[in-house]
C-alpha positions in Angstrom: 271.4 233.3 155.7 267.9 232.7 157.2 264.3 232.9 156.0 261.7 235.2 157.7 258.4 235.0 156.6 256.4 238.0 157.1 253.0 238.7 159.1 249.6 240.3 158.0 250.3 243.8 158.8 254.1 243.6 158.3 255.9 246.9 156.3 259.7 246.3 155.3 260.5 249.6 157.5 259.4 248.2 160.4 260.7 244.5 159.6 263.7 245.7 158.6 264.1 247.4 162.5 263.1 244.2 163.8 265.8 242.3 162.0 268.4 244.6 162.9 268.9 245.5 158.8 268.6 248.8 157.3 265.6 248.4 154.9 267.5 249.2 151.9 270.0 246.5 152.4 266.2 244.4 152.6 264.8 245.4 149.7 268.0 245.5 147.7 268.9 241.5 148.8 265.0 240.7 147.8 264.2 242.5 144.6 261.5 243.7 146.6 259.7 246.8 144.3 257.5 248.1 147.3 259.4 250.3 149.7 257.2 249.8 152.4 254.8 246.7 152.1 255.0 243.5 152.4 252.1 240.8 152.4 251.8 237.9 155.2 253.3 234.6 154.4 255.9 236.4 152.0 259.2 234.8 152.6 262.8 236.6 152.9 266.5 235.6 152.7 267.9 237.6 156.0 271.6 237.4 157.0 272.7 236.1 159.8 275.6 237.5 162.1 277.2 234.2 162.0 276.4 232.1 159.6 276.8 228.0 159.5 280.2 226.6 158.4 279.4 226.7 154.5 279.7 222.5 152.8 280.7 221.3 149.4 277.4 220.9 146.9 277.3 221.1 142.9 275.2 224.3 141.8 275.0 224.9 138.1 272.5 226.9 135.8 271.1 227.1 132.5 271.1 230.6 130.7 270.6 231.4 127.4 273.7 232.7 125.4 272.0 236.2 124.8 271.7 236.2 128.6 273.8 239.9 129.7 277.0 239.8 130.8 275.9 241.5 134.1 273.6 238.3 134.8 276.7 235.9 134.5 278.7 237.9 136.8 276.0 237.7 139.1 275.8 234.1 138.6 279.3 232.7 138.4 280.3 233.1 142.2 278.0 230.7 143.3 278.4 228.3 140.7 280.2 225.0 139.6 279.3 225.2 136.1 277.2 227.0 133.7 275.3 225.5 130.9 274.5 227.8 127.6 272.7 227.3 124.8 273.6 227.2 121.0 270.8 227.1 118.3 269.9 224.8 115.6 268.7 225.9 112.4 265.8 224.7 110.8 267.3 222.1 108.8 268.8 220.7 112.0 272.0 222.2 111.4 273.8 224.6 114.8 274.1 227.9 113.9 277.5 230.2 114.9 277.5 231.9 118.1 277.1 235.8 116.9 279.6 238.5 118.2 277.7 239.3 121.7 277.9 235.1 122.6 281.5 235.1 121.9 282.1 237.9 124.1 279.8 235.8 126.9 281.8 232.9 126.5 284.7 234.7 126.7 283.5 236.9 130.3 282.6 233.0 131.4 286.2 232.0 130.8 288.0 235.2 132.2 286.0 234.4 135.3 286.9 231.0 136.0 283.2 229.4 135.5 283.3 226.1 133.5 281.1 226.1 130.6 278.7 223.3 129.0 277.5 223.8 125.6 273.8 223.4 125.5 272.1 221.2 122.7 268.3 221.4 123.1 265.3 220.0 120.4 263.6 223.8 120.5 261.6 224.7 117.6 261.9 228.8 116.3 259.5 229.7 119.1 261.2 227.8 122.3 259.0 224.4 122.2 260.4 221.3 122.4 259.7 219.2 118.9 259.8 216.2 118.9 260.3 216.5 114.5 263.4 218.6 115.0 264.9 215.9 117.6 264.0 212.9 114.8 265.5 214.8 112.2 268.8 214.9 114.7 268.6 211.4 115.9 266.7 209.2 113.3 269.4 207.7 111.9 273.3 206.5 112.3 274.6 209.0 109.2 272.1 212.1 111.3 273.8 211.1 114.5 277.6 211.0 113.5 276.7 214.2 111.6 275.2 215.9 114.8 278.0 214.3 116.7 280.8 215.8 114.2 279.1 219.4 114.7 279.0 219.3 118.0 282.5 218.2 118.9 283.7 221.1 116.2 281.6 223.3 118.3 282.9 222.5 121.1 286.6 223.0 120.2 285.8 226.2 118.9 284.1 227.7 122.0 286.6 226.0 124.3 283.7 224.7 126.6 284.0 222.0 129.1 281.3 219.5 127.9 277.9 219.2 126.4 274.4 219.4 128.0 271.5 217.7 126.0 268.9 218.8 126.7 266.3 216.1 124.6 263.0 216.0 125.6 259.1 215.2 124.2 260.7 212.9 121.8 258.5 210.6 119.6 258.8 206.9 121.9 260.0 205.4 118.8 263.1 207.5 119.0 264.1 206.3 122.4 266.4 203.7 120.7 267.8 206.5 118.4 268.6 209.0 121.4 270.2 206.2 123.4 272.5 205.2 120.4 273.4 208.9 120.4 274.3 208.7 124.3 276.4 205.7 123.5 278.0 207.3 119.9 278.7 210.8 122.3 280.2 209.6 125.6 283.1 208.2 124.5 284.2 210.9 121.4 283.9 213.3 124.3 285.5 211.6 126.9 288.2 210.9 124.7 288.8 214.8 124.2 288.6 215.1 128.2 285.5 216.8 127.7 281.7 216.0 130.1 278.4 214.7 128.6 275.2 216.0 130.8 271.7 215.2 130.2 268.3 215.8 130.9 265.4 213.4 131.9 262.0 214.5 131.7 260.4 213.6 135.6 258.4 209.9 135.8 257.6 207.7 138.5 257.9 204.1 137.3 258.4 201.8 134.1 254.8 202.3 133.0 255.4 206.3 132.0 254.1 206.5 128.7 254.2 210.3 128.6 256.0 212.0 125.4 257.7 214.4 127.6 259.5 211.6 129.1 258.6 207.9 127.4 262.0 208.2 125.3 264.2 208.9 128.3 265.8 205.6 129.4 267.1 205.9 132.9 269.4 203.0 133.0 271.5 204.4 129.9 271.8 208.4 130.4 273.6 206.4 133.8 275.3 204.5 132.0 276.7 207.3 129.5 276.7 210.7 131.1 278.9 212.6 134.3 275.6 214.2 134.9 272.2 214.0 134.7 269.7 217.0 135.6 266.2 216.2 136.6 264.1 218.5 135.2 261.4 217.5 138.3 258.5 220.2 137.6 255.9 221.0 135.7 253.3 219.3 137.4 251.8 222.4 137.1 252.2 223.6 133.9 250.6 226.4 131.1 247.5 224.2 130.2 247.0 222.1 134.0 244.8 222.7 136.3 246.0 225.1 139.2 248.6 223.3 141.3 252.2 223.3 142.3 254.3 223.3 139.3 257.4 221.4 141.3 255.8 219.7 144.4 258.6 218.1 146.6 256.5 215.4 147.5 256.0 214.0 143.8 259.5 215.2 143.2 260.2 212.3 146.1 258.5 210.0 144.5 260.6 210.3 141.0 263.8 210.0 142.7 262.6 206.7 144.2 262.3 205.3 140.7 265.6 207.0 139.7 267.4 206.0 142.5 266.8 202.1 141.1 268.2 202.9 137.7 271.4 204.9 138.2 273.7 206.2 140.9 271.6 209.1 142.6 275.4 211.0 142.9 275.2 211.6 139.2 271.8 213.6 139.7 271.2 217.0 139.9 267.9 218.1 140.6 266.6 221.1 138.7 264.5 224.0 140.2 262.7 225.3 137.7 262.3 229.3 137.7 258.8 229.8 136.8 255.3 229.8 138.2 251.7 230.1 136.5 248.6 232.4 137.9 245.2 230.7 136.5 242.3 232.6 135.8 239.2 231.1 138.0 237.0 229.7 137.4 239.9 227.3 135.9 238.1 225.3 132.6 240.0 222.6 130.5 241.7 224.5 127.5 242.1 227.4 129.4 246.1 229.1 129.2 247.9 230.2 132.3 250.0 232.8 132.6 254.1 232.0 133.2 255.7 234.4 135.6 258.8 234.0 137.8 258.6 233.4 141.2 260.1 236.6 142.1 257.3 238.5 140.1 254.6 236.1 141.7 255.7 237.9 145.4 255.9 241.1 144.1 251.9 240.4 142.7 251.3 238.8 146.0 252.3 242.2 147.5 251.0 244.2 145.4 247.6 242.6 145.7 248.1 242.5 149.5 247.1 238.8 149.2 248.4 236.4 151.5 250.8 233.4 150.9 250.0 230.3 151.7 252.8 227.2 151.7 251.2 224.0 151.0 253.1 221.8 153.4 253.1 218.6 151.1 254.7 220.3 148.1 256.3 222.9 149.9 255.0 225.3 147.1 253.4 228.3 147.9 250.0 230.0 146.5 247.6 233.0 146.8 244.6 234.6 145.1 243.5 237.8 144.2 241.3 239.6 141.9 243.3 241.0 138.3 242.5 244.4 137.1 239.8 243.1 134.6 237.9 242.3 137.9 238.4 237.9 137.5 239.8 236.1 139.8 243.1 234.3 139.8 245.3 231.8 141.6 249.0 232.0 141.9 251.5 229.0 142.4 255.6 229.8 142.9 258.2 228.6 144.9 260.3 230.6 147.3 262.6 230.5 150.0 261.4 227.2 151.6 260.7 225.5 148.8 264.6 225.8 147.7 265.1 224.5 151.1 263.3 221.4 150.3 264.9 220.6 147.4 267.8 220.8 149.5 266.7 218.5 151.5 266.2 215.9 149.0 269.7 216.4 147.6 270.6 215.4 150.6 268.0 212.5 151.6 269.2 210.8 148.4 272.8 211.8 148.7 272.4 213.4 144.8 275.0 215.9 142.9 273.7 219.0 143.5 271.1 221.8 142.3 270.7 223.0 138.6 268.7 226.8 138.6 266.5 227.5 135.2 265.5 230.8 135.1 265.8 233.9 133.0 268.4 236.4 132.4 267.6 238.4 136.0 269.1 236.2 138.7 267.2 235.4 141.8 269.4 237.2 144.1 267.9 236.3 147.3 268.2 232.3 145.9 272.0 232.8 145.1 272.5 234.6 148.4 270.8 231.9 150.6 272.9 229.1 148.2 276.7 230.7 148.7 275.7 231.2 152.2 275.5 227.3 153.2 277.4 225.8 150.4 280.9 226.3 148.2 280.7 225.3 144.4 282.1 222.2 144.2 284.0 221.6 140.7 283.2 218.6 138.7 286.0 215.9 138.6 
């Protein structure tokens, strides 16, 4: 698989006869939603007639367990393990998977695909809290309670491991979390089952940030198989316009983590959304989250052109909305996958961890299985 990046003045009919490729195949491969145009600098997963010999790399994802079943089996082929979340109550408590997660698990297990149970701090309308995650972790009764659940949970579903996913903790609970990490490992080792975590991005010991101020590098080493980097969000709902993953700050994180733990337990994430900010951008102002594959389809749409930003390797475009404002647009594509890429292997890390929504990024999977085979976890 390749990347082609279109010019001003492209249409898919007459790229697709260039490339050798019927245009349906084209479209189909992209999600592209315009039969005929394309927009300059829009980037495209094109086969190849013979393709590189295919290497061994880590590729997981993070769904949601009412995610379709259709979405896993698009998913599971390219991956080495899945991650799904469960739900806490309100009181802290996990709830039961319902009939249509069962039957997910279930798919997940006929097909082979390894499954983590996800654990996340998410309040009733998806935000972290850092009141819920206290209420977990506070204290040594809260923790063996939390630990007790989850290992019940975990027999019950027949997963593989456990993903927590902690983050925007109060700083004073960073003492609490890692006594969790410590209380964890070993019950779930013991049972042959994997511990993966999260850690929020920073880029040395003076990060006082709450997404990330309770994360202690040295001891989600110490404890977990696996730790995913959620490296993005630079760019985020409230920022300024900007690239929400740039590679070149991403860098600059994995030079800190590379001093605190063994860069082959890491797997850097990609996250699956962008943001399009009204202009003229003011402080308070909300963008607006959109996947990257519905930010190409605007950028088509709008006829506007794409422009990469060669230090992030992000890409961006403006164009007017229908309300007549002006707006910018920052996603990732094609060859910003291929940078992260390129940092797995400049810092000889795990693998790759997708986070997206329940419509998989085919053209992403398709450019993924083409280079690389899922390597299992040990």
């Amino acid at each position: 698989m390749k990347i082609w990046i279109a010019r001003p003045g492209d249409t898919l009919p007459a790229a697709a006869r260039r490339l050798g490729l019927p245009a349906e195949e084209l479209a189909r491969l992209n999600q592209l939603e315009d039969p005929v145009r394309l927009t300059g600098g829009l980037a495209l997963a094109v086969p190849e007639a013979e393709e590189a010999p295919r290497r061994s790399l880590e590729l997981s994802a993070v769904e949601e367990l009412s995610a379709p079943v259709s979405a896993l089996e698009e998913l599971a082929p390219a991956l080495s393990y899945l991650c799904l979340f469960c739900r806490t109550a309100a009181e802290g408590l996990l709830s039961p998977p319902t009939p249509a997660e069962r039957r997910l698990l279930g798919r997940a297990r006929e097909l082979g695909l390894p499954v983590m149970l996800t654990l996340a701090n998410l309040d009733g309308e998806g935000n972290y809290s850092a009141a819920l995650a206290h209420r977990l972790l506070g204290t040594e009764s809260a923790r063996q309670q939390l630990l007790e659940q989850l290992l019940k949970a975990l027999e019950e579903s027949g997963c593989a491991g456990l993903y927590l996913s902690f983050c925007c903790l109060h700083p004073f609970d960073r003492d609490s979390y890692n006594a969790f990490l410590r209380l964890a490992a070993p019950a779930l080792h013991d049972r042959g089952r994997y511990l993966i975590t999260a850690l929020a991005p920073k880029e040395d010991d003076s990060e006082r940030s709450l997404q990330s101020s309770a994360h202690d590098y040295a001891v989600h080493g110490a404890c977990a198989d696996r730790v995913i980097l959620l490296a993005y969000d630079w760019g985020y709902a409230y920022s300024a316009p900007q690239a929400v993953s740039p590679a070149d700050r991403i860098r600059a994180v994995l030079d800190y983590a590379a001093g605190k733990l063994p860069p082959g337990k890491l797997s850097l994430a990609v996250s699956g959304r962008g943001y399009s900010w009204g202009l003229p951008w003011r402080l308070g102002d909300r963008a607006q989250a959109l996947s990257h594959r519905a930010a190409a389809g605007l950028a088509v749409a709008a006829q506007a052109e794409i422009r990469l930003d060669q230090a992030s390797r992000c890409s961006s475009f403006r164009y007017t909305d229908p309300a007549g404002r002006r707006r910018e647009v920052w996603f990732e594509d094609l060859r910003s996958l291929e940078a992260r890429l390129e940092l797995v292997e400049d810092y000889g890390l795990a693998g790759l961890c997708l986070l997206g929504g329940s419509r998989p990024d085919r053209a992403v999977l398709a450019y993924l299985r083409s280079r690389y085979i899922p390597e299992r976890l040990p």
